[in-house]
Each structure stands twice: as structure tokens, then as C-alpha cells.
N, C-alpha and C positions, 0 to 999 in steps of 0.2 A: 045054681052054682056060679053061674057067669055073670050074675049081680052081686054074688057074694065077693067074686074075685075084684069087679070094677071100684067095689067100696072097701076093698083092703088096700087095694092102691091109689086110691085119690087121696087120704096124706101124703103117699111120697111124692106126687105128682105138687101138693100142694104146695110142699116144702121147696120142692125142685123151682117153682115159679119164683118164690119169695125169694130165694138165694141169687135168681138170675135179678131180679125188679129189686132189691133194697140197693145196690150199690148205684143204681142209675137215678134212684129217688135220692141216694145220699151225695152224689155228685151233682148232679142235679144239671148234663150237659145237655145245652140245646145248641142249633145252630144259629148263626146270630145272623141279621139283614144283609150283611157284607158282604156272604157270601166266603168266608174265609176265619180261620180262629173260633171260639165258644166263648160261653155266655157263662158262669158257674151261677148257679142261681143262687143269691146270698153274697158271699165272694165274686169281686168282678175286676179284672184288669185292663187296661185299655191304655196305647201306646200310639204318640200321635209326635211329628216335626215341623215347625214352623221355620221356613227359609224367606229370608228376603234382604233384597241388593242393597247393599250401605254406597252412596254418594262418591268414598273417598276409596273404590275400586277393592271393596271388600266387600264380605257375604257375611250374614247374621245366622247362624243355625241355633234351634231352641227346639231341644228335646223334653218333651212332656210326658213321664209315666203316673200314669194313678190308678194307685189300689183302692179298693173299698173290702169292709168288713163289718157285719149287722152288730147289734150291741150285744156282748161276751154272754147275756143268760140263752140267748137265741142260739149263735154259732160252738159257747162252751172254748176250750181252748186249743182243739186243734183247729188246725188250718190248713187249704187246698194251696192259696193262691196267696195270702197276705203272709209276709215275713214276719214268724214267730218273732223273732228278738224285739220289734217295735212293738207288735203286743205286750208283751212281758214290760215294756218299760212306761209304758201307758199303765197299764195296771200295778204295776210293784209303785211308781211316785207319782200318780195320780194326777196326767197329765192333761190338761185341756186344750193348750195349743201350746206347739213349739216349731221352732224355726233354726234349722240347723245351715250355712254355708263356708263351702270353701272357695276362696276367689286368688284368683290368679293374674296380675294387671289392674287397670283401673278403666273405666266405661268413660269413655269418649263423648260426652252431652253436646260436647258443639257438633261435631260428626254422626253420632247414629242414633241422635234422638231422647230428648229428656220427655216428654207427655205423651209418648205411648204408653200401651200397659205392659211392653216388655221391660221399658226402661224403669218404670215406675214401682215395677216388683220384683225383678229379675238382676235387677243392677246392684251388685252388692261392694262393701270397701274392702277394700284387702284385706288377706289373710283370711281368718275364721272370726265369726258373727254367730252366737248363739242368743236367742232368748226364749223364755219358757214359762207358762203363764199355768200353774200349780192350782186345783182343786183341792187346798187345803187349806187350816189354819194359817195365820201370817206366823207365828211362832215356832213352827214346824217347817218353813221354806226353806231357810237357811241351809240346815242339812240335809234338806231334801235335796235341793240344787248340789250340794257340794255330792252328793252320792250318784246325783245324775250324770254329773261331768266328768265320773274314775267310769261310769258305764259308756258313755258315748268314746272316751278316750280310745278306751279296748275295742271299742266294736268298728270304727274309723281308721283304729291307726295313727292318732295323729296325739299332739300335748293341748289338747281339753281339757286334763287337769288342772292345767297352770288356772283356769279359771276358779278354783275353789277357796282361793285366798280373796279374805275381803279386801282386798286392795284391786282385786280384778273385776267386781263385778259388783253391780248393784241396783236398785229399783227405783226404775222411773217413775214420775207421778202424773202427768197429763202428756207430756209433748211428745211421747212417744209412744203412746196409746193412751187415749183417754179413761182416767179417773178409775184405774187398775193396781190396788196395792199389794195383786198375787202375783206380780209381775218382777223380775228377772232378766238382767241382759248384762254380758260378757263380751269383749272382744276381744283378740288378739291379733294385730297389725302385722305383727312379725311370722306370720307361722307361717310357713312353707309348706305349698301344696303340689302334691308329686300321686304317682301310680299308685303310692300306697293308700290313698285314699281315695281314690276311683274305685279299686278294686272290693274293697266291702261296699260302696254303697250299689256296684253293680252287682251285687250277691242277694239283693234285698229285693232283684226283678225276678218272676219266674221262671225268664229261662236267661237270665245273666245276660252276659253279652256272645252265647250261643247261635241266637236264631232272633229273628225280625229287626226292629229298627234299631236295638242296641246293637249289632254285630256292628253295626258303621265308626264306633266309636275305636279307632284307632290310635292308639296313645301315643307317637310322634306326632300324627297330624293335627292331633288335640291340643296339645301342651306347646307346641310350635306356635300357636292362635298367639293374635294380640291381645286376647281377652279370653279366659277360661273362669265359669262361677259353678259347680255344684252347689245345688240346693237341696234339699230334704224339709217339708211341710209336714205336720201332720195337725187334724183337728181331731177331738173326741167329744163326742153327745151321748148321753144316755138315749138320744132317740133316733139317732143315723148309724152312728157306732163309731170305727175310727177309719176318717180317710185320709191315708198316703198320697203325697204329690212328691215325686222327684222330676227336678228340673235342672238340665242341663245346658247351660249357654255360653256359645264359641264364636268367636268371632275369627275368622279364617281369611285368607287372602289366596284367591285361586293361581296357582302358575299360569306364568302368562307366555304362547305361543306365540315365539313371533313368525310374522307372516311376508318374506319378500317383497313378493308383488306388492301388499300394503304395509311396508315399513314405516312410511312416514304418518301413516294414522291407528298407529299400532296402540301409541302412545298417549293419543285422545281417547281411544274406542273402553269402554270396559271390559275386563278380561272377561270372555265366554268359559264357565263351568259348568259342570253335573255334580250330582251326590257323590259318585264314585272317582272322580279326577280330585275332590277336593279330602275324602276321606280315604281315598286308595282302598278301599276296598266296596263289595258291591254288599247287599242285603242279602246274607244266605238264610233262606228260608223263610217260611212264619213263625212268629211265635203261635202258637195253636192254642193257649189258655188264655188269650187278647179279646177282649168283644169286639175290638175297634183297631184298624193299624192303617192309619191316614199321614198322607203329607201335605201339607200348606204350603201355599206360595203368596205374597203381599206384593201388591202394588199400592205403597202409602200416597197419604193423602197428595202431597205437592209432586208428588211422579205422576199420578192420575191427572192432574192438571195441568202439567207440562204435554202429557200425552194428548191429550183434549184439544190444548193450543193448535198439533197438527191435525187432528180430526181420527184420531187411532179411536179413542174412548178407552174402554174393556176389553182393549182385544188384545190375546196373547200371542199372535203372530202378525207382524207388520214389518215396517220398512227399519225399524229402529230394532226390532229384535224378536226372537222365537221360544216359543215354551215347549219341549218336548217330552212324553207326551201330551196329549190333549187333555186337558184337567174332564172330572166329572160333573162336578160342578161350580158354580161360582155364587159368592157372597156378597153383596154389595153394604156397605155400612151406611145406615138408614142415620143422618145430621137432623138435628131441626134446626140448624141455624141457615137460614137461608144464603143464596149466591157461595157456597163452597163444596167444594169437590170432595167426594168420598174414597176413602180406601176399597179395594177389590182384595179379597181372598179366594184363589184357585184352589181346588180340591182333588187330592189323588187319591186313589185307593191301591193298595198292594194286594192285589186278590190271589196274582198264582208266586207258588211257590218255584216251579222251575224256570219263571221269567222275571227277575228282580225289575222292580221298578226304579226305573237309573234318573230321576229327573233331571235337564239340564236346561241350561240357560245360552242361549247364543245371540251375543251383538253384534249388530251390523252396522251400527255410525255411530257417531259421537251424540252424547244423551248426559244434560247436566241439569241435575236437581236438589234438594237439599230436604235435610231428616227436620220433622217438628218439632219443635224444642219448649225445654219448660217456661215458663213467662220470667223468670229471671238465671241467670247464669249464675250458678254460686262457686266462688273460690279460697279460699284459705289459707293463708302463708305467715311467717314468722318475720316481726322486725326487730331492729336492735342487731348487737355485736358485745361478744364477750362471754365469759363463760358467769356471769353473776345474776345478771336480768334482761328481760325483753319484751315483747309483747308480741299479742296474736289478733292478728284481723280478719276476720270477714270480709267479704266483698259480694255483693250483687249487684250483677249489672242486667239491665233490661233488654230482651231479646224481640225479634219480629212474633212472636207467638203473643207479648202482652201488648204491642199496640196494636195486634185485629183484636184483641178484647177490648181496648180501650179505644176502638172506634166502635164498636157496638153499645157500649154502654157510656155512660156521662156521668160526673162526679162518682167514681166507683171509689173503693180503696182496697188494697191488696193486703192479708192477713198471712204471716209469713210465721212459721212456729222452728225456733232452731235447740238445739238437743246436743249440747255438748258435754263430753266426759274428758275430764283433767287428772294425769295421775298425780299423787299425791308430793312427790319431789317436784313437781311442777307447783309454784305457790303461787297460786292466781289472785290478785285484789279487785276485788271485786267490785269496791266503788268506786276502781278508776273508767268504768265503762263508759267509752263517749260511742254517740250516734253523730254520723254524716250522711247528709242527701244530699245529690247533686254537690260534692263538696264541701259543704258547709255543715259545722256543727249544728248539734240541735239540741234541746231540752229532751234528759230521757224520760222526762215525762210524759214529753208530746207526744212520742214514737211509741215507747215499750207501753202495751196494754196490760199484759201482765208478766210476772216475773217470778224463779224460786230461785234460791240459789242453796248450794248443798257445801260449806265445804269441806274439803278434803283435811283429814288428819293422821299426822305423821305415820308411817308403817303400819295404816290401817284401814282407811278408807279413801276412796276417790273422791275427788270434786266433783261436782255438774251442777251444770248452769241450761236452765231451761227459759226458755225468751217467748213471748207473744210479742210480735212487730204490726205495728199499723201503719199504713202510710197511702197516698193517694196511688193511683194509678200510674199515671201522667209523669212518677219521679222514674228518674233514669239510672242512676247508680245509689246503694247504699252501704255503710261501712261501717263496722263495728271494732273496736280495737277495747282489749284487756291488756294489762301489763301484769306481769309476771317476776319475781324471783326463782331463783334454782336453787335447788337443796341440796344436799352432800348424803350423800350412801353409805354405808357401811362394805368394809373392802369385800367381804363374804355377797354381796348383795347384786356385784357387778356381774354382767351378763360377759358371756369368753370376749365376746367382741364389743366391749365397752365404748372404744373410742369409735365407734361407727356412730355414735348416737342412739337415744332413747326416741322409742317412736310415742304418737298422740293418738288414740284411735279417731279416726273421720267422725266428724259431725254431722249429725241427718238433718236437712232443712225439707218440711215440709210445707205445703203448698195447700190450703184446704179450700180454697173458693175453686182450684181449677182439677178437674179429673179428668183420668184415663181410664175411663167404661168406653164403649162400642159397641152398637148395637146392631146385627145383620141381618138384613134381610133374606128370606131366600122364600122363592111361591112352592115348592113343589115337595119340599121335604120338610121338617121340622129339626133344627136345630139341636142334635146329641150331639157335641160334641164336648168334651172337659175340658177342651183349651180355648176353643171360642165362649163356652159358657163362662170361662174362667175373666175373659176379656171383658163378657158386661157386667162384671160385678160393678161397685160404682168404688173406686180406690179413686185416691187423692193421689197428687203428682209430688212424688219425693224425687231427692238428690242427695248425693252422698258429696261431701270435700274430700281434699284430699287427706292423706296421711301423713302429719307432720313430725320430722326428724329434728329434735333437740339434743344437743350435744352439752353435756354436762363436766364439769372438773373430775378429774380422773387421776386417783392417783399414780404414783410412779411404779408401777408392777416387776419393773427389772430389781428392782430394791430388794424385794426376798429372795429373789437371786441372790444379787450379792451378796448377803448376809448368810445365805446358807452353803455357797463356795466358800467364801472366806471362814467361817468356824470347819466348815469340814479338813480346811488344810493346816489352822492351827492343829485340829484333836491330829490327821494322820503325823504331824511331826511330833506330837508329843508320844502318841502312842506308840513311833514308832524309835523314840530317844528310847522310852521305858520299858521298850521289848530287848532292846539292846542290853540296857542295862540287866536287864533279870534274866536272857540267857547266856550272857558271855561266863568264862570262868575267870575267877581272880588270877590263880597260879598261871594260866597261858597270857593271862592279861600282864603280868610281872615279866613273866619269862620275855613276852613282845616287848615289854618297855628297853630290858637289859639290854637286849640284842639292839637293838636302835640306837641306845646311848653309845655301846663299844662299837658301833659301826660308824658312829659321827666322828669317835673319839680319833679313831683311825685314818679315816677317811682325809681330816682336814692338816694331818702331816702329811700324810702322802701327797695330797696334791700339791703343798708348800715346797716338796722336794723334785717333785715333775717340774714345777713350775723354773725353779731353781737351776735345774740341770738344762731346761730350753734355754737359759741365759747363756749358760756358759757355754751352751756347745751340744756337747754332750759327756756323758759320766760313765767313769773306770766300766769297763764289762758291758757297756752298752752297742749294739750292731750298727753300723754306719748308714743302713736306713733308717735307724729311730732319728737319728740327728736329721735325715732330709724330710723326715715324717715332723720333725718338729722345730723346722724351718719353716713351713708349709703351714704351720697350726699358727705360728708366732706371726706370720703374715695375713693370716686370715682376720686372726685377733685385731692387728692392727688395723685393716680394712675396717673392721666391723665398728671396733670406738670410733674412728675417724667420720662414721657416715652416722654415727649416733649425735658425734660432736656438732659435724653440718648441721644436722636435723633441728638439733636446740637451740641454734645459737641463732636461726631461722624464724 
């Protein structure tokens, strides 16, 4: 009986197992190396910040989240950790790569560095930058994009639509990715970036801006930066599946304490900050669904070398300044180019939750050094006057980054690829392009290797003009000028703020002989991390121009004003003659007339006989005040002609 009873209850026993073990097979949580947060196996998260001191007594922050999720036959469509909505739009238009930002300011290349890999992929032009690279038919993009851009609009918050008109957007053919005709790119210069759009793309982290490294993101301290860019990346494979990169980069400027005792070196010294003095607030908690929640500190290349001059090396506390706490570990970036100093990455880890990790920065003397920059400096401005025609230049000028290249190497030449988009009231000619080196013109034969040009037509499509530049090493400045007519709008077409100007969106020049890959060393651990591995990819070194403001003929907008005053006050007098007329009555209208006539009739004896009776005095039966009453009226009268008469004869 007591075997009989053990084998009627080993199903329920069985079942009791399976109930407890399917959800931890279907979550699938381990503990991960850190020592802090989980691993979801399949779905994985990981949350990582990159700080480092900018020259010009500011600070770089660069927040790094990335999702991953297996390809949809594996995972199916829910999800633990990956924000449905980006699934769902990967799959509903059949997305392969896109690249979503919002920016805020414009990046500083002479100050914080053009040929890093932050500046190289992180640095975006103003406004909103979409592009989006479609697993589909080329005859099916069209709408596809246009349906992508009512999706991103709603889920951001922001006017993305305005990209779905062909006049907004259009496909590049080599210079802005190579030899891609499922390609797609949008800008808008003007969009304005605010909380409302922070706040969905922090809705797309698994624990928002609740817990771990997004709690720091405090939206005065953010948007106060002299530099704010939201990014959103995502790629999709049928054989990795789809992985999320959001990136966030601020550039902030610490309050500066000043210090009595050292007042007069308050002013040399860099200001000393932490995570929390510059974001006012501290890290509550972990995020617990993170495999990874790490913070970076850099010491770039030309700071390590200043440092070396005094004999500091890699060390994060000395005479010049202190890292608190002590990093876990350190990275060194492994050059083969001999005689030049490597970059240093400190590593922290956020292991407990009731001890936020505050990291700070403290200087102690004056320390001057400089960000490394792309091999040319690009800039972009408008010439000419008038509201009819103009032109637009280029400029590159040569920075200390391309002559250590061009002491390494002899007889080189520098391949220069520019990417410009002209909107379609902008009427560019295109065979007025002249090239200058060192001042002098030149043959664009000699210089442009290759060339497309697109142009723009009327209220339909944009212009773009895609350049291959060749030229030797050794030149110092170069300079490109288009001349330009301005078109005429339609009055429905004006933007409310017309007379501010129409904007150009920036022009990307890229840089293909020189990268910003990184490679780090480290003996003891092996290299997980998404943001360093992000570093060695091998990316080319780009730069954005600026945004240019063309001010177009505008017509007179008070005009329909006038025009709609003025009819409105002829109709209210007419309407208001011919209310008169249809409600008055004839017989009161008679009766009124009579009474006025025998009032007139009467009126102008009588007063012919007042007037009569002041002459003589006064008349039979009249009181002997009316006579001093009209002595007194007779003398007034006279006053009164007399200083009329003065008046005129004056």
C-alpha cells in the first residue's frame, strides 16, 4: 500500500517541480561576473558612462545603453528586457540599420576633439538626423520610409513627419555610405529638442530613469550642457537578431568653488567635480536586469603626454590631480605607431546598491593640454548680399593631427569625400564650382576625383552634390565655393517665422584614410565591454559643418491684414446703413421730419427777436434782470468776435 501510495503522488510531485523550474528555464536568470544586476539569457542589457576632462574647463559625459535580442523565430515576440515598440518596427518595415538623433548645440572640433571615436560617431548636426537602410524592394522604400517617419514621430514626440515629403529627404549613393541604393536620409536643422523627447527614448531602458546609471540624467542639468545629442542605433541580422544602442552625450561645465586662500589660482586651475555635483543627483540603486553597469574615465592621448613630461605616467593620483575612488581597472591603448603616447581608460564598477558610486575629479594646479583633432578643420559659410543670389563655401584648413601624418609618411595625398544636401529654393549651379589650395585656384579636374551631382526640382526634390577630393598632404587650406539663386515660395509655404531665415542642413565631410578605432590592452581580464568594443571597430573620422541660415524674399504678411480690416469696416457700415433702413418705421420717420421742420421754422424768429430786443435794451413786459442778463450776453458776444477777429487776421 505504501508503494501504491508513493506512485499516486509522484505526478503531483512532478508537476509541482515543473511549475517551480519552467519559469527560471524561461527567464533564464544567472548571476553575472560583476557581482551585481543578471544576465537574461537571450535578451541581455548592459549600461555603461564614459567621462573625460575637455581642455576648455568642461567635462564630456557619454552614456551608453545596449539591448540585444536573438532573431524573432528563437525569442517569438515577447519580450523580458528589449522594448517591444523597436521590435515591432524592425519587423512591420523591415529594417536593417537605422540611426535615429536628436541634438542640441553644435560639437566643438577645435576644443573636444574631431578623431576620437566619440567625436567620430557621437557628434551629430543640429536638430534631428535620421537615416534608415530598408530590407526591401527599392520601389517599396518610398512608402515605407514615409510610414516609418508618422511611427518614429508618435513614439519620440517630436515632427519626423515633416520628413515624409520628397522635398525632405532622399538617397544617397556612395558618400555617405558606400554603393547603398536601399538607403534613406532625412534631416531637420530646425527641430527643437526638449524633455519631450528624452522622455520616450528613456522609456525604451528597462528600468527608465528609475534605478542605475540612467537616474543621473537630470533634465535641467542636461539641457543647461553646452552640447546635448540623443541617439538611438539599432542593427538587425537574421543571425544575431536586433541590437539597441542608445547614446547619450553631454557636455557640461562643472560649478566652480571658489577658494579664498587660492583665489588668484582659482582661475588657472580646472574646476574639480564628481558625477553627483555635476548631475545633482546621486545613482539610486541598480538596475538589476544590467549584465554590466560600469563607469569610464579617459586620460587622452596629449594629456598622457603632458603627464609623462612630469614623470606622473598612469597614475590617477599625483601632484596635478586625484581620481576618487580607486578605478578597478586600467586600459591602456595599445599604438603601433612608434614614439606616441597612448590613451588610459580607468574602470569603475557600481557593485552596491546602498553605496552609490560618486566618482570625482579633484585638481590641484594648473594643467594645460589640447583634444586631438581631425586632419582638417571643416567650416561652411555663406557669401554675397541681397535677397536674389549668393554662394556657399567650404573651407578646410589643416590642423596639427595632419602634419604628425605627414611626417610619418612622404608624397602621401589626402582623400576627402563631402556630402551636401541643398533644399530645392536654394538654386545651386553647379558648373560654377571652383577649387582653391593654398589660395589659388585650380583645375577641377585636378582636385575632384569623382563627382555626382543630383539636382533639385521645384516643390519636389532636393539637391545634393557628393564630391571625392584629392589632394597632397602637405596642402594647408582648401576651398570650395557654389553660387546660388533664391527662389520665391508660395505665401501658404512660409514657415510662422519666415523672416528669421530658412535653414541648410550640415554637410558631412568625411575623412577615409584616417580612423578612429582603439585598441586596449588589458593582461588579466578579457575585454566585455560594448563601449570599448564599440571603440575598436575601425570607423572613419567624420565631421559635420555648420547649419546654414539663408534669408529669402518674404512677402508683406501685414497686407491680409489690411485687406481684411478694411472690408470688414466697409460691410459693418453698410450692414449697418441697411439695418437702419429695414427697421425704422416710415410714419415715426415723417412724424420726426415734421417736428424738426416746425422746430426750425420757430426757432429762427425767435431768436431774430431776442436778438432784436438785446439791442434796444429791453422789451414791453420784460424783468430788469433779463436786460442785465442781456447786457452781459451782448458783451460776451463781443469778446468772443473780437478774439476770433485777432485770431485771423494773425
Amino acid at each position: 500500500m505504501a508503494v501504491l501510495r508513493h506512485s499516486a503522488a509522484f505526478p503531483f510531485l512532478l508537476l509541482l517541480a515543473l511549475l517551480i523550474c519552467i519559469p527560471a528555464l524561461v527567464s533564464g536568470v544567472w548571476l553575472n561576473d560583476d557581482g551585481g544586476g543578471v544576465e537574461e539569457e537571450g535578451e541581455q542589457f548592459s549600461e555603461e558612462l564614459f567621462l573625460k576632462p575637455l581642455p576648455d574647463r568642461k567635462v564630456l559625459a557619454h552614456f551608453h545603453f545596449q539591448s540585444t535580442v536573438p532573431p524573432s523565430a528563437a525569442n517569438g515576440r515577447h519580450h523580458h528586457l528589449f522594448p517591444k515598440a523597436i521590435a515591432q518596427l524592425v519587423q512591420k518595415f523591415q529594417i536593417k540599420e537605422l540611426e535615429l538623433s536628436f541634438t542640441q548645440g553644435r560639437w566643438n572640433y577645435e576644443s573636444w576633439g574631431g578623431s576620437d571615436p566619440i567625436s567620430s560617431t557621437n557628434a551629430k548636426p543640429p536638430g534631428v538626423e535620421l537615416w534608415a537602410l530598408f530590407d526591401l524592394p527599392v520601389m517599396e522604400i518610398d512608402a515605407t520610409w514615409k510610414d516609418l517617419t508618422h511611427a518614429l514621430s508618435g513614439l519620440f514626440c517630436a515632427s519626423i513627419n515633416f520628413l515624409e515629403s520628397s522635398t525632405s529627404y532622399f538617397a544617397p549613393s556612395w558618400a555617405f555610405r558606400s554603393n547603398v541604393s536601399n538607403l534613406r536620409y532625412g534631416a531637420l536643422p530646425r527641430e527643437a529638442v526638449c524633455t519631450e523627447n528624452l522622455t520616450p527614448w528613456l522609456k525604451l531602458l528597462p528600468c527608465r530613469d528609475k534605478a542605475g546609471l540612467a537616474s543621473l540624467l537630470d533634465r535641467p542639468s542636461i539641457y543647461k550642457g553646452y552640447y546635448h545629442s540623443q541617439r538611438l542605433q539599432l542593427t538587425s541580422t537574421k543571425s544575431t537578431g536586433i541590437v539597441l544602442k542608445q547614446t547619450l552625450t553631454v557636455v557640461l561645465k562643472p560649478d566652480v568653488q571658489r577658494n579664498s586662500a587660492h583665489s588668484s589660482l582659482d582661475k588657472s586651475i580646472q574646476p574639480s567635480w564628481s558625477v553627483s555635483s555635476m548631475f545633482k543627483k546621486n545613482v539610486t540603486g541598480l538596475c538589476v536586469p544590467a549584465k554590466t553597469s560600469r563607469i569610464f574615465f579617459e586620460l587622452e592621448t596629449n594629456m598622457v603626454v603632458e603627464l609623462e613630461k612630469l614623470g606622473y605616467g598612469d597614475s590617477w593620483s599625483n601632484s596635478i590631480f586625484d581620481l576618487s575612488p580607486n578605478p578597478v581597472r586600467v586600459f591602456k591603448e595599445s599604438n603601433p605607431l612608434p614614439g606616441r603616447s597612448n590613451s588610459i581608460i580607468y574602470e569603475f564598477i557600481n557593485y552596491s546598491e546602498h553605496e552609490p558610486l560618486d566618482l570625482g575629479m579633484k585638481w590641484k594646479l594648473p594643467f594645460i593640454w589640447s583634444c586631438s583633432q581631425a586632419p582638417f578643420h571643416v567650416s561652411r559659410f555663406l557669401m554675397g548680399s541681397g535677397n536674389e543670389r549668393g554662394s556657399i563655401a567650404i573651407s578646410l584648413q589643416s590642423t596639427e593631427s595632419n602634419k604628425e601624418f605627414l611626417a610619418k609618411s612622404h608624397g602621401c595625398n589626402v582623400q576627402v569625400l563631402i556630402f551636401q544636401v541643398v533644399p530645392w529654393y536654394v538654386k545651386v549651379y553647379y558648373h560654377t564650382l571652383q577649387v582653391f589650395i593654398d589660395g589659388k585656384p585650380q583645375s577641377v579636374s585636378d582636385v575632384i576625383e569623382k563627382i555626382q551631382v543630383s539636382p533639385s526640382e521645384d516643390k519636389l526634390f532636393p539637391g545634393t552634390l557628393e564630391l571625392m577630393l584629392r589632394y597632397p598632404c602637405s596642402v594647408q587650406s582648401v576651398a570650395l565655393t557654389l553660387d546660388f539663386d533664391k527662389g520665391f515660395l508660395h505665401i501658404d509655404e512660409y514657415p510662422p517665422d519666415a523672416n528669421q531665415g530658412f535653414d541648410i542642413p550640415s554637410a558631412l565631410v568625411t575623412f577615409p584614410n584616417f580612423h578612429s578605432s582603439r585598441s586596449y590592452v588589458e593582461d588579466n581580464f578579457s575585454i566585455n565591454s560594448p563601449l570599448l568594443l564599440k571603440f575598436q571597430e575601425k570607423n572613419v573620422v567624420r565631421s559635420y559643418t555648420e547649419a546654414l541660415l539663408v534669408p529669402l524674399t518674404t512677402p508683406d504678411f501685414s497686407m491680409p491684414y489690411n485687406v481684411i480690416t478694411f472690408t470688414c469696416t466697409v460691410l459693418a457700415l453698410f450692414f449697418g446703413s441697411l439695418l437702419n433702413v429695414l427697421r425704422r418705421r416710415v410714419g415715426e420717420e415723417e412724424r420726426l421730419l415734421n417736428s424738426k421742420d416746425t422746430t426750425r421754422i420757430r426757432l429762427i424768429p425767435l431768436l431774430l427777436s431776442k436778438f432784436s430786443s438785446k439791442l434796444k435794451g429791453r422789451t414791453d413786459g420784460t424783468p430788469k434782470s433779463s436786460s442785465l442778463l442781456g447786457s452781459k450776453f451782448l458783451l460776451i458776444l463781443v469778446a468772443v468776435l473780437a478774439v476770433l477777429w485777432h485770431y485771423i487776421s494773425n
